[in-house]
MARKENU-183921 format. One record per residue (C-alpha): residue in three letters; x, y, z; residue number from 0. Coordinates in steps of 0.1 Angstrom, whole numbers, plus 5000, padded with zeros to 4 digits. Layout:
<recs>
ALA X Y Z NUM
...
</recs>
This chain:
<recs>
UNK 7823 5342 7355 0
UNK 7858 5333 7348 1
UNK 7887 5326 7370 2
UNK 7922 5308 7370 3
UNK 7918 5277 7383 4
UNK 7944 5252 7398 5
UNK 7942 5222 7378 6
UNK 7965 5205 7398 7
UNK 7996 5208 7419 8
UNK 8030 5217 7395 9
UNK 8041 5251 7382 10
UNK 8030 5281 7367 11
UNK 8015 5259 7335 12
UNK 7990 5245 7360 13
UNK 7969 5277 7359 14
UNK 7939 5279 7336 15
UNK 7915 5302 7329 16
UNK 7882 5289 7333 17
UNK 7845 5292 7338 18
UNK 7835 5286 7372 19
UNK 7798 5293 7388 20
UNK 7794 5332 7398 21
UNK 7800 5334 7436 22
UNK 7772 5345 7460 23
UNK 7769 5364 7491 24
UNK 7761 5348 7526 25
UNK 7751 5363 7556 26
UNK 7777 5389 7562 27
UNK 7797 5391 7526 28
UNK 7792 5415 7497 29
UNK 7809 5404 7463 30
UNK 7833 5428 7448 31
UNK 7834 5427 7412 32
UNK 7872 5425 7403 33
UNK 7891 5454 7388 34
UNK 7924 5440 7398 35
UNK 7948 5410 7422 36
UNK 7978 5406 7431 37
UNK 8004 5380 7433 38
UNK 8017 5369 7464 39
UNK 8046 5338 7474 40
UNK 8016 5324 7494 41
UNK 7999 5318 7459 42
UNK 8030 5306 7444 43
UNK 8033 5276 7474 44
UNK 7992 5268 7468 45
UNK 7997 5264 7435 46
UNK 8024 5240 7440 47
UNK 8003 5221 7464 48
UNK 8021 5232 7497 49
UNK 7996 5262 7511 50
UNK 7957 5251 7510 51
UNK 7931 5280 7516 52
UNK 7916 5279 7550 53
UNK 7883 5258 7554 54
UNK 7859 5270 7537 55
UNK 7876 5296 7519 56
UNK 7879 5297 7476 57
UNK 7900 5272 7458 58
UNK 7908 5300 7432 59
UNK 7940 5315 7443 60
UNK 7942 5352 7455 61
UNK 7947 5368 7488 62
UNK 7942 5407 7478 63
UNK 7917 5424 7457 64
UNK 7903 5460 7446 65
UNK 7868 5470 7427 66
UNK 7833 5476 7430 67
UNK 7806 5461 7449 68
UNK 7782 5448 7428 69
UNK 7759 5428 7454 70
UNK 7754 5424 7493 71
UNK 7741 5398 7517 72
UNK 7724 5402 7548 73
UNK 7737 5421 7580 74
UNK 7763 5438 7562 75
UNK 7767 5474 7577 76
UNK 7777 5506 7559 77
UNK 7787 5487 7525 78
UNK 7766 5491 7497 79
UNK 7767 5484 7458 80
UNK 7786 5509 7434 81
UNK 7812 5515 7466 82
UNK 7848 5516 7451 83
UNK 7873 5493 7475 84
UNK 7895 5471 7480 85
UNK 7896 5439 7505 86
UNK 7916 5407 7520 87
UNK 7910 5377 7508 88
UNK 7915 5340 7526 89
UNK 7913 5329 7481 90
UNK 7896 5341 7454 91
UNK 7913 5371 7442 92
UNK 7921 5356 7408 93
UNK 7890 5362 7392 94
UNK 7857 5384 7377 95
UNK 7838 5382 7413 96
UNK 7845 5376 7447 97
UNK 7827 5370 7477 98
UNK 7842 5381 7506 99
UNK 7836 5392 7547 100
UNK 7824 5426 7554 101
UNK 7851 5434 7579 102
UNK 7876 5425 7557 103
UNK 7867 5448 7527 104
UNK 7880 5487 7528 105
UNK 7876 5520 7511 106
UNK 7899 5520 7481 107
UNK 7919 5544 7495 108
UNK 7920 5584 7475 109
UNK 7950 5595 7456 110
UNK 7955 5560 7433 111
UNK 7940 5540 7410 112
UNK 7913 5520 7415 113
UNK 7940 5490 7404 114
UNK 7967 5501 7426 115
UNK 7948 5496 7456 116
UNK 7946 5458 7448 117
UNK 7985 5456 7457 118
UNK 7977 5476 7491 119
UNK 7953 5450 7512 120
UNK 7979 5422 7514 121
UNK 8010 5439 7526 122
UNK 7996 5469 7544 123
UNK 7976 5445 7565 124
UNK 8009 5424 7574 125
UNK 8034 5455 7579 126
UNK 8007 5476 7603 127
UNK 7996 5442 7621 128
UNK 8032 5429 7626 129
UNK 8052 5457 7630 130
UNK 8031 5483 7642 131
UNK 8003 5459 7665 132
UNK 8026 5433 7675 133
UNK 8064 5445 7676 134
UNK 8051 5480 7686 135
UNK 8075 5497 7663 136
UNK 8081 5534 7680 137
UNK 8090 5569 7665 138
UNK 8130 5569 7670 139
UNK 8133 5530 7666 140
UNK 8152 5508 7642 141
UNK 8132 5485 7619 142
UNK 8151 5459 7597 143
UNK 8137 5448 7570 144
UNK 8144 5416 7550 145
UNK 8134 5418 7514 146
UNK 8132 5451 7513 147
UNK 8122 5457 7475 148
UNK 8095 5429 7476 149
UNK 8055 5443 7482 150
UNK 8061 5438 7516 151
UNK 8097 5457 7519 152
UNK 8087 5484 7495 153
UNK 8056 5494 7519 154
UNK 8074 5485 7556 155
UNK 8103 5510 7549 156
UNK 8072 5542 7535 157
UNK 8054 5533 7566 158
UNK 8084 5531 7592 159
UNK 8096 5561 7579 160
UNK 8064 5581 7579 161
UNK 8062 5571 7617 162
UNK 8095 5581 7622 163
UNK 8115 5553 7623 164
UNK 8149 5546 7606 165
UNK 8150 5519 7586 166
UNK 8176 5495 7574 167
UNK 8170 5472 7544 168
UNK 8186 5441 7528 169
UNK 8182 5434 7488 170
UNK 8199 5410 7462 171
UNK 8214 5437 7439 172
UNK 8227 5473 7438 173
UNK 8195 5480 7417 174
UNK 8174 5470 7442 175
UNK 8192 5486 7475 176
UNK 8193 5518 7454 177
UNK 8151 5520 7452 178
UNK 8144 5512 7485 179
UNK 8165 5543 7495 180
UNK 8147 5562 7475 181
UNK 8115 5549 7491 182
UNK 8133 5563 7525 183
UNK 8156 5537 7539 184
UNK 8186 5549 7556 185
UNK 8209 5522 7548 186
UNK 8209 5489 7535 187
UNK 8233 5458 7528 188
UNK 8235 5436 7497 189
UNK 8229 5396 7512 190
UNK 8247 5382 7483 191
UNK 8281 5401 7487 192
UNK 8278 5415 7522 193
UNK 8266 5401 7560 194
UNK 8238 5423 7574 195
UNK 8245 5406 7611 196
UNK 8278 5421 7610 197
UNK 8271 5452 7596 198
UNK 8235 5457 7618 199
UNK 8249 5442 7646 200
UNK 8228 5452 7677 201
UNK 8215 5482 7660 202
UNK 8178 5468 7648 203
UNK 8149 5474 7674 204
UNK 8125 5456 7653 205
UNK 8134 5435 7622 206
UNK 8105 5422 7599 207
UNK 8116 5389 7588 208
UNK 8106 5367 7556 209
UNK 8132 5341 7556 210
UNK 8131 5322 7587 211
UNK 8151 5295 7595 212
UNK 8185 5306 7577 213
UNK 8187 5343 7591 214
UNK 8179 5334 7626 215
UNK 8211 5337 7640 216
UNK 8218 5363 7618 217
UNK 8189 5388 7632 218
UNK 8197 5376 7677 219
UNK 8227 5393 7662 220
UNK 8211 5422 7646 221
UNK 8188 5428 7673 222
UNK 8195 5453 7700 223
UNK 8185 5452 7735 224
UNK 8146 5449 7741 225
UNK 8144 5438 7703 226
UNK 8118 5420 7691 227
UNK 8116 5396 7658 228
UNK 8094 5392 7639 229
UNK 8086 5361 7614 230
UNK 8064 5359 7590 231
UNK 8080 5338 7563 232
UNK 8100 5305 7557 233
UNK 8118 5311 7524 234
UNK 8151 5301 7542 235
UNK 8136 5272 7561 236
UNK 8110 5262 7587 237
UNK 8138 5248 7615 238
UNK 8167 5269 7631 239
UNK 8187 5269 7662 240
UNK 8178 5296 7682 241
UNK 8203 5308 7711 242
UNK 8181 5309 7741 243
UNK 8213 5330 7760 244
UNK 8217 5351 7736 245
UNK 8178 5359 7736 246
UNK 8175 5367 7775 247
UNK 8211 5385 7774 248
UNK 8192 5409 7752 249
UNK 8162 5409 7765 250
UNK 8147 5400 7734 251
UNK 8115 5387 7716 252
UNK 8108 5368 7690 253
UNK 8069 5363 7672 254
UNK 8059 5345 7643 255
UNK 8023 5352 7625 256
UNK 8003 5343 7598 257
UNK 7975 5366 7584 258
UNK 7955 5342 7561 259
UNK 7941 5319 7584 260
UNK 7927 5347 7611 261
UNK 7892 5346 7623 262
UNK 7876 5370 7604 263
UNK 7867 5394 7633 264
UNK 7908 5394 7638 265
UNK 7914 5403 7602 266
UNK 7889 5429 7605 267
UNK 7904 5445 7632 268
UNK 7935 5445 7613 269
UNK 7917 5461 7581 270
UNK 7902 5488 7604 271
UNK 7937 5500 7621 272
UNK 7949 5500 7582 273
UNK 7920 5520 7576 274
UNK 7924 5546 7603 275
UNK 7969 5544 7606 276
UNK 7977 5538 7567 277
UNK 7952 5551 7542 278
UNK 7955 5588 7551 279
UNK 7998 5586 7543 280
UNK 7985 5567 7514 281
UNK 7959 5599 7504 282
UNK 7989 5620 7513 283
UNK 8013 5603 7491 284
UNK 8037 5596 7519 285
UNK 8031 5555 7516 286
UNK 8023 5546 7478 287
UNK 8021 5511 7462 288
UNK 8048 5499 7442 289
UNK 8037 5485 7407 290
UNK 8065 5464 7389 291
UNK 8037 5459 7364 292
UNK 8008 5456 7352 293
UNK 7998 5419 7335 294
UNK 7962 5403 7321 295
UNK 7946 5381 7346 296
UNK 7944 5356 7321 297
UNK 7979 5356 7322 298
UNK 7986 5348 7358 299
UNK 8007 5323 7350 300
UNK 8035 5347 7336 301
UNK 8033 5367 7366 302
UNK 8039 5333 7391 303
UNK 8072 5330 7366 304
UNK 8084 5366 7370 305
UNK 8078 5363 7406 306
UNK 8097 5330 7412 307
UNK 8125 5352 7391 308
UNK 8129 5375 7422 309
UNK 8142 5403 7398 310
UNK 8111 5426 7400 311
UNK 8106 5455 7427 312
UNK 8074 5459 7442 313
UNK 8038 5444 7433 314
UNK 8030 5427 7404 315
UNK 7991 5433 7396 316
UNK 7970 5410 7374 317
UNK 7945 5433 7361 318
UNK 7912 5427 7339 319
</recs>
């Protein structure tokens, strides 16, 4: 089969498409073949050396996948070959084939395309797992969200709104701010021209956070009362000064998670409460992937460029 391959640590020009030996299934993996990836900033930070896939997981970059099941090893329940899904990856989504965990493969879910799903796994596993199982986001609450026209963002403010939260946003341009309202959110604050902290102070019951280390003062701000943060990015930094007063004054939280390097019986738990909370709104067209576009897998290395850009909205899918 063929893949993109990291031929060593640089940027985007260091991805090559390649042959590499057809993968095979062990005891408990089926492998998908590929209809579609996505790209994520985790595959941006292993291609420049900074993010290596957990042990024994694929060198060939790719953390979300959709297509068919072509073949299935041993002790694998329920899944058989010609089923239509879609599935998280530790690596390996940028390629023809895949092998990959039982528990972490899903129905593609009804009511898109079978290459839309392969911008779902990623992000609809980190909003329900951060701020649905972890922050406990409730009907009524206040979610912030950081980002929020990135494939993260653009799925958090569906699915808080669905459950019916009201959601506030922060984007780096008019352009953005004005789609995620129309994805739902109820207000949102430019970061280049404007200071969410000030204009969300105490108002966010949960905030979803992808920056780290710059906003943390910023979102003790934000936060109201019995509000809990949650991290799951560094783009701002990996060390802040955190106010511990300021924290018990509000009774506050703060978490910080990773999804990639799970055990695979966490992740599948993770993929099941997707299964059961998020593909139904996605059936009834309540929560829907965001495609920016559409690119060649080949070409992976235009879509790492586009992303590093920051001026797209959504998912950008490398399809075959």
């Amino acid at each position: 089969m063929r893949a993109i391959v990291i031929s060593e640590p640089g940027g985007p020009e260091v991805l090559a498409w390649q042959e590499v030996p057809d993968p095979r299934p062990a005891a408990g993996e089926v492998v998908i073949e590929v209809t579609a990836s996505a790209v994520n900033r985790a595959d941006l930070l292993q291609r420049r050396g900074f993010y290596p896939p957990p042990p024994g997981a694929s060198e060939i970059p790719g953390l979300e996948c959709s297509g068919t099941i072509i073949e299935v090893g041993e002790n694998v329940p329920r899944l058989a070959p010609g089923d239509r899904v879609c599935a998280l990856l530790a690596g390996g989504g940028y390629a023809e084939r895949v092998a990959v965990p039982w528990q972490q493969v899903m129905p593609a879910p009804e009511g898109i395309a079978l290459d839309e799903a392969a911008g779902l796994p990623e992000v609809a596993c980190t909003v329900w797992s951060n701020v649905f199982m972890t922050a406990r986001l409730r009907k009524g609450e206040t979610l912030l969200v950081h980002g929020g026209a990135s494939g993260i963002g653009t799925l958090a403010v569906q699915l808080a709104k669905a459950y019916g939260s009201h959601v506030l946003v922060t984007a780096g341009s008019a352009g953005k701010l004005a789609r995620c309202l129309e994805l739902g959110a109820d207000e949102g604050v430019n970061y280049r021209e404007e200071d969410f902290a000030e204009r969300f102070e105490g108002r966010a019951d949960v905030i979803l956070d992808i920056i780290g280390a710059k906003y943390l003062p910023g979102n003790l701000r934000a936060l109201a009362t019995g509000g809990r943060l949650v991290v799951i990015g560094m783009q701002g930094g990996a060390k802040g000064e955190l106010d511990l007063g300021a924290l018990l004054a509000k009774r506050a939280s703060v978490h910080a998670a990773g999804l990639r390097n799970r055990p695979v019986d966490d992740k599948g738990v993770v993929c099941r409460g997707v299964v059961d909370n998020v593909w139904p709104l996605v059936t009834a067209g309540a929560v829907r992937p965001v495609v920016h576009e559409r690119i060649p897998l080949d070409q992976a290395a235009r879509a790492h460029r586009m992303l590093e850009e920051g001026e797209h909205i959504g998912k950008l899918l490398l399809v075959r």
